[in-house]
C-alpha positions as CSV (number, residue, x, y, z in Angstrom):
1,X,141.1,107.6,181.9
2,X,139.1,106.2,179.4
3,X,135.8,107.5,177.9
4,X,134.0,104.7,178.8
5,X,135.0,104.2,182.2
6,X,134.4,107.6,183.4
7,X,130.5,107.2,181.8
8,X,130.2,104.2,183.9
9,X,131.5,106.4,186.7
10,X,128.8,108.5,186.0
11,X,126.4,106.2,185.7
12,X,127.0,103.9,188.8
13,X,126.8,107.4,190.8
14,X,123.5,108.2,189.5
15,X,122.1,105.0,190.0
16,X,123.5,105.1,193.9
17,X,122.4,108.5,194.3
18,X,118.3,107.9,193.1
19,X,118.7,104.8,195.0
20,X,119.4,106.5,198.2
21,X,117.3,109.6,198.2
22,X,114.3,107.3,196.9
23,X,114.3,105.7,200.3
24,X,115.5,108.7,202.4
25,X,112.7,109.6,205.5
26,X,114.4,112.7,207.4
27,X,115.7,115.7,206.4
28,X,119.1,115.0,208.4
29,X,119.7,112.0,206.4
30,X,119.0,114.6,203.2
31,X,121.1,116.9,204.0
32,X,124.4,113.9,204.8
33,X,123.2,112.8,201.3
34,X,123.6,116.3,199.6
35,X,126.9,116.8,200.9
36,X,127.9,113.1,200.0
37,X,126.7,114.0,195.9
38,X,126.7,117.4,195.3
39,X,128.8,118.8,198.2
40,X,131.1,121.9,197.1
41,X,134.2,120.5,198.7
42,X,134.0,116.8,198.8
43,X,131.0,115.5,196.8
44,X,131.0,112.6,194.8
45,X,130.0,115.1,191.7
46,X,133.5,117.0,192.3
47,X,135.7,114.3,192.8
48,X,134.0,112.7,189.4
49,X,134.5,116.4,187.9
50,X,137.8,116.1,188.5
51,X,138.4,113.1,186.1
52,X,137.9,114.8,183.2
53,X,141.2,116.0,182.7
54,X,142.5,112.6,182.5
55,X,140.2,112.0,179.6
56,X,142.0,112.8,176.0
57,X,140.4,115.9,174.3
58,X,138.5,114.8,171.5
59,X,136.3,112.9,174.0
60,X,136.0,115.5,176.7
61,X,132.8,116.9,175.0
62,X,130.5,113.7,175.0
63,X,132.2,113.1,178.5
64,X,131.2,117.2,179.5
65,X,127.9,116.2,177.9
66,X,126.6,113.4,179.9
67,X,128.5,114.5,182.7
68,X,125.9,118.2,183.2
69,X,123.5,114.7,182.6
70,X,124.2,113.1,185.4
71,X,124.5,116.2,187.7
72,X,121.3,117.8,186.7
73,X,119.7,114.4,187.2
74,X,121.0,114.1,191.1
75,X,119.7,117.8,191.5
76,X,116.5,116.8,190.4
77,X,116.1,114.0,192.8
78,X,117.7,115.8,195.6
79,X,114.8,118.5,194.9
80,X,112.0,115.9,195.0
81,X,113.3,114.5,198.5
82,X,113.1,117.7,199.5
83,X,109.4,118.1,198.4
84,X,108.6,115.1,199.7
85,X,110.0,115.9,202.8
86,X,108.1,119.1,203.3
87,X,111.3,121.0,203.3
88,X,111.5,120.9,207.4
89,X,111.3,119.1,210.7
90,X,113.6,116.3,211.1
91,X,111.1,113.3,210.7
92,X,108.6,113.5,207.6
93,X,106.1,113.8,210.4
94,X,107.5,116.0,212.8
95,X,105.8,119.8,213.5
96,X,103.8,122.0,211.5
97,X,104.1,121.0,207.9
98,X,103.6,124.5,205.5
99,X,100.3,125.1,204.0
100,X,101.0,127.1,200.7
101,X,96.8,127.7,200.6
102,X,96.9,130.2,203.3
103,X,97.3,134.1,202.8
104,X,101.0,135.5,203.3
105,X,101.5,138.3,205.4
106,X,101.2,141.7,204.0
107,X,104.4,144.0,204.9
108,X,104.5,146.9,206.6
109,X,105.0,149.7,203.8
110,X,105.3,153.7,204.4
111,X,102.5,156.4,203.3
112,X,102.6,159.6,202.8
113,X,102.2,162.1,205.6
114,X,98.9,164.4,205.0
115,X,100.9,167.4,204.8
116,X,102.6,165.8,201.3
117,X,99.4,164.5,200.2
118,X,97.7,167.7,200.7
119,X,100.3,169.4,198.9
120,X,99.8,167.1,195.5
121,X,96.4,167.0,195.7
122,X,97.0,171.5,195.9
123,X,99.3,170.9,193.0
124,X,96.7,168.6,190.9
125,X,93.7,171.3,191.5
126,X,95.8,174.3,190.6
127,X,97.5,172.7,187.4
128,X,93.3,172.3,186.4
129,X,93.2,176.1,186.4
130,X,96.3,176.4,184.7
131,X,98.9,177.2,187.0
132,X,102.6,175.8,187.1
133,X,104.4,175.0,190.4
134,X,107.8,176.7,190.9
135,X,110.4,176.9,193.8
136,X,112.2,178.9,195.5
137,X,115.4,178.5,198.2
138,X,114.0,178.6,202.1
139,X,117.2,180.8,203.3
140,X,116.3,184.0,201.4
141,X,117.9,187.6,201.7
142,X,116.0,190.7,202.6
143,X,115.5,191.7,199.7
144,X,113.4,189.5,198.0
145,X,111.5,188.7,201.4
146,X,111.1,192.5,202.1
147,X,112.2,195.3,200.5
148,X,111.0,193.9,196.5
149,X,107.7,193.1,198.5
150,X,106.8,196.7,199.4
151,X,107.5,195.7,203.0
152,X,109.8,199.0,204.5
153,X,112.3,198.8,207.3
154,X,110.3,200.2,209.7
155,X,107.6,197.3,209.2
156,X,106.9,195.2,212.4
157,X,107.1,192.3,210.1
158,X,111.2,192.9,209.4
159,X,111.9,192.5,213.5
160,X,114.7,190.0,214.2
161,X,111.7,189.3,217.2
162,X,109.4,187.9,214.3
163,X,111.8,186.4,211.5
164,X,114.7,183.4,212.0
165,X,117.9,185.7,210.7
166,X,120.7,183.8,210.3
167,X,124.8,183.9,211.4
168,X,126.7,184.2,208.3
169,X,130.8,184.0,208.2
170,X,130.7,187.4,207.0
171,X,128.1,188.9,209.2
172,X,128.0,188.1,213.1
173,X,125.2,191.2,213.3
174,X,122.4,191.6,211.4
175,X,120.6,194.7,210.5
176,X,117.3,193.8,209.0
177,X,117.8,197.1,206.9
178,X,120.8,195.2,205.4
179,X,119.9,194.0,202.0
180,X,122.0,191.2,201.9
181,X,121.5,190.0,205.4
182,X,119.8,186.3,205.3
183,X,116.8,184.6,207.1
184,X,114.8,181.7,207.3
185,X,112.2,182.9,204.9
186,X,109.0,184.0,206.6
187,X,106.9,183.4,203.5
188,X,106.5,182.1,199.9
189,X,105.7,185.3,198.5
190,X,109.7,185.6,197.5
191,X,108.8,183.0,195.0
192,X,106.6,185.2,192.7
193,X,109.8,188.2,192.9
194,X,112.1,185.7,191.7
195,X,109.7,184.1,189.1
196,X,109.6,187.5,188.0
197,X,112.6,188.4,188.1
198,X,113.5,185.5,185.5
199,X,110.4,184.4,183.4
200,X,109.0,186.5,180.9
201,X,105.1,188.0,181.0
202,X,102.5,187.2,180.9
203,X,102.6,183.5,183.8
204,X,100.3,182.2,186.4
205,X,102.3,179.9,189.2
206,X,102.4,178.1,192.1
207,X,104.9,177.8,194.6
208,X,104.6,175.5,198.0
209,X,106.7,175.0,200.5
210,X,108.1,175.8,204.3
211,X,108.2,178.9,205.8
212,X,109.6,179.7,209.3
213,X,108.3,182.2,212.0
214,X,108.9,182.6,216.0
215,X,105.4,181.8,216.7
216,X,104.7,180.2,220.0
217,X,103.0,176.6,218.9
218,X,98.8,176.4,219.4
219,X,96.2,174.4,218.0
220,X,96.2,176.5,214.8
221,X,100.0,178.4,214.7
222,X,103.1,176.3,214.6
223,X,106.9,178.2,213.7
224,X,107.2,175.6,211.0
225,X,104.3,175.5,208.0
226,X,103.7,175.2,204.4
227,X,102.4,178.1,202.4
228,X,100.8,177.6,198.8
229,X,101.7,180.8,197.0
230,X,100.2,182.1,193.7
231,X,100.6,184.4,191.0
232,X,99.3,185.5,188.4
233,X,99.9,188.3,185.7
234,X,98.5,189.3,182.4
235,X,97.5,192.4,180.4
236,X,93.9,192.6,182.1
237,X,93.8,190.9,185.6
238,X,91.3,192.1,187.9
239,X,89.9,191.0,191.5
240,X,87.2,189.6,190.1
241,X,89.3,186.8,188.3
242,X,90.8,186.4,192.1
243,X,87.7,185.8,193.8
244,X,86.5,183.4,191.4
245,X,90.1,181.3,191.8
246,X,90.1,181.3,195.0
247,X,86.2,180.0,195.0
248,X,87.1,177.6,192.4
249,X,89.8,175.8,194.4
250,X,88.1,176.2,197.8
251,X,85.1,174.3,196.3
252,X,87.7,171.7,194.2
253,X,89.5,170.8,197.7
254,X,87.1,171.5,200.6
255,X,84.0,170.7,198.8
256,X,80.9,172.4,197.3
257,X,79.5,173.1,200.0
258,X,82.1,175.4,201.5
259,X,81.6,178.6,202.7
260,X,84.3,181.4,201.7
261,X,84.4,185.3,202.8
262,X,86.5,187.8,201.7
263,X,86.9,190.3,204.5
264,X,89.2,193.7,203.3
265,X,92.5,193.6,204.9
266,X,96.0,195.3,203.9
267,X,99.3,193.2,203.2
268,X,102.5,196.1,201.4
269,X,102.8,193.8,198.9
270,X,98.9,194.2,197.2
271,X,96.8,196.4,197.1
272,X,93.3,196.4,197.4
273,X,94.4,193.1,200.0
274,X,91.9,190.4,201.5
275,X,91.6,188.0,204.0
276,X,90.1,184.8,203.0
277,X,88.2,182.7,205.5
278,X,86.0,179.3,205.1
279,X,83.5,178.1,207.4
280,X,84.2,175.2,210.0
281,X,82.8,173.9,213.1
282,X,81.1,176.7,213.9
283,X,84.0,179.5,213.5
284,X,85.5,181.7,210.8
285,X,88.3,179.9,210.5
286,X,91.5,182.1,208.1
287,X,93.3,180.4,205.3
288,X,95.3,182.8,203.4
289,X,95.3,186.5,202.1
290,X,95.0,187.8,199.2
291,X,95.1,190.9,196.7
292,X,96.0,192.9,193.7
293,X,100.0,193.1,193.2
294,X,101.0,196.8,194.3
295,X,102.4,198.5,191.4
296,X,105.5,199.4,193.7
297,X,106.2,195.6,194.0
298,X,106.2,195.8,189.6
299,X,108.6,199.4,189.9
300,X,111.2,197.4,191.7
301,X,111.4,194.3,189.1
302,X,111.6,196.9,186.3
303,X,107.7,195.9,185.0
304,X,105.5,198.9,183.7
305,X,102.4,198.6,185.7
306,X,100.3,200.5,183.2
307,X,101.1,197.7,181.0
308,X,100.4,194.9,183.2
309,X,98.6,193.9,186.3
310,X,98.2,190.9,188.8
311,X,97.2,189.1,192.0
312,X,99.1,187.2,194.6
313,X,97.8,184.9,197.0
314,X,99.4,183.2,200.1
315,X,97.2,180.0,201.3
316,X,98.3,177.5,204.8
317,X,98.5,174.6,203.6
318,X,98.5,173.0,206.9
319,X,94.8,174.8,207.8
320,X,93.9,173.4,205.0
321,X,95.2,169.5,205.8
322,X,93.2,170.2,208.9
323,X,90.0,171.4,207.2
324,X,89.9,167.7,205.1
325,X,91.3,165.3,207.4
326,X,88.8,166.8,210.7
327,X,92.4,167.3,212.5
328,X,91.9,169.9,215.2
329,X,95.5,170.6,216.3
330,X,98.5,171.6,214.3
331,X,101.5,170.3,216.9
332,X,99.4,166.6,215.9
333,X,101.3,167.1,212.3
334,X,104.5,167.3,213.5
335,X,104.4,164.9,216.6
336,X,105.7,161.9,214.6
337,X,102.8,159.3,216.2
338,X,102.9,156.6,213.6
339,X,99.5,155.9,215.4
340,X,98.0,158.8,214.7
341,X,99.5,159.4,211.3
342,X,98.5,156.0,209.9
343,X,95.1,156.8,210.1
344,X,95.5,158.8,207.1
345,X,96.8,156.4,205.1
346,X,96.6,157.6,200.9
């Protein structure tokens, strides 16, 4: 085939195809003309496409040339039928035509639960006062959730009543004086052994995350929380420096005009030990304990305790998600009502 015929090929199809969808009124009738032109199987455009390898070589790049031409051209004009058309209905004036002026709808996206917000917002206030956040595994062994803690086998808090041991495949009975029998573990405090264990001295850290105890669920006990765990040891650390954290961060997340108490309590793992409580609705409400690290806890990591000294504290991060968000009942937290939970949207 010839160079010139296949141009007027070209040509002629362009001028039919304006022709036609200049005058078209329905969207059927555009549609029969796209598949008629540009069609994938059967359109005019292929079967022209096709001629090209009739046409000799040195004049397939003019023909290649005017023939992307000619098919962008038909495209175009197909588009403006379309636009013209309102891109629906099967008479130009048939149904609702679209309105691109009005607002689209906004999907529906995901937050974050209040449990996770609470726990950056933890992170965010204790990284102000210089602590780093660490982690630790949730299926510990005794030993670092006891016996490094101070906490002897005798302790009420070692019964298989009160912890979540676990069926191992090379233990079917557990003995909670066995060192290398595993549980669920009951709190974060096994973090700050295994920090360390591993990290040189002085540090000051943070650790949050689940910890798992029998407890019957309440409005304020659950056998599933969070704990925010903290650590910190230097040459001269006293309880003063531990009050004033722990006033500093109640006042950061609860707000300045919190009221914190410090009651004198005993934990095996510090020593002097505290309770700390803040002031809601009325009541005394606990968050967390507190206290100097007991020197025996440094004697079984190896650390000389006439060299250096600490305090640990252990805060719920769930009373404290209560505390800002005016929730009263734990079991809401864990309920799954999108309802409920949306209302706390970050």
């Amino acid at each position: 085939m010839s160079l010139k015929n296949f141009i007027d090929s070209l040509d002629g199809l362009l001028g039919e195809a304006k022709q036609s969808l200049d005058s078209v009124t329905s969207n059927d009738q555009l549609e029969a003309l796209r598949v008629r032109f540009v069609g994938a199987k059967s359109g005019a455009i292929k079967a022209v496409q096709k001629l090209m390898g009739s046409i000799e070589s040195e004049h397939r790049p003019v023909a290649g040339k005017r023939f992307n031409e000619v098919r962008d051209a038909i495209q175009s004009a197909l588009d403006a039928a379309t636009v013209r058309l309102g891109g629906g209905g099967s008479q130009l004036s048939d149904g609702p035509q679209i309105d691109p002026t009005l607002p689209g709808i906004r999907p529906t996206l995901g937050q974050l639960h209040p449990i996770t917000q609470t726990i950056e917002h933890l992170k965010d206030i204790m990284g102000r006062l210089g602590f780093n956040v660490t982690e630790g595994p949730e299926i510990e062994d005794t030993w670092h959730n006891f016996v490094a803690l101070n906490i002897p086998e005798d302790h009420p808090a070692r019964d298989p009543l009160d912890n979540f041991y676990l069926a191992t495949a090379k233990k079917q009975v557990h003995n909670p004086a066995d060192r290398d029998a595993m549980l669920l573990r009951s709190q974060t405090s096994t973090v700050q052994i295994r920090v360390m264990e591993t990290q040189p001295l002085p540090l000051r850290i943070i650790s949050l995350g689940r910890v798992y105890r029998p407890d019957a669920p309440d409005a304020t006990h659950f056998p599933m929380f969070n704990q925010m765990e903290g650590l910190w040891v230097d040459n001269h650390v006293t309880m003063a420096q531990l009050k004033s954290v722990l006033r500093l961060f109640a006042t950061s997340y609860l707000g300045s005009d919190v009221h914190v108490r410090f009651r004198p309590s005993f934990f095996p793992f510090t020593e002097p030990s505290v309770e700390v409580d803040y002031w809601w609705n009325g009541n005394w409400v606990e968050f967390g304990g507190a206290g100097m690290v007991d020197p025996n806890v440094f004697q079984a990591l190896g650390i000389d305790s006439e060299e250096w000294s600490g305090f640990a504290f252990g805060l719920g991060v769930e009373r404290l998600c209560m505390r800002r968000f005016g929730i009263v009942d734990i079991r809401d937290l864990y309920r799954s009502d999108v309802r409920f939970l949306r209302q706390f949207a970050s």
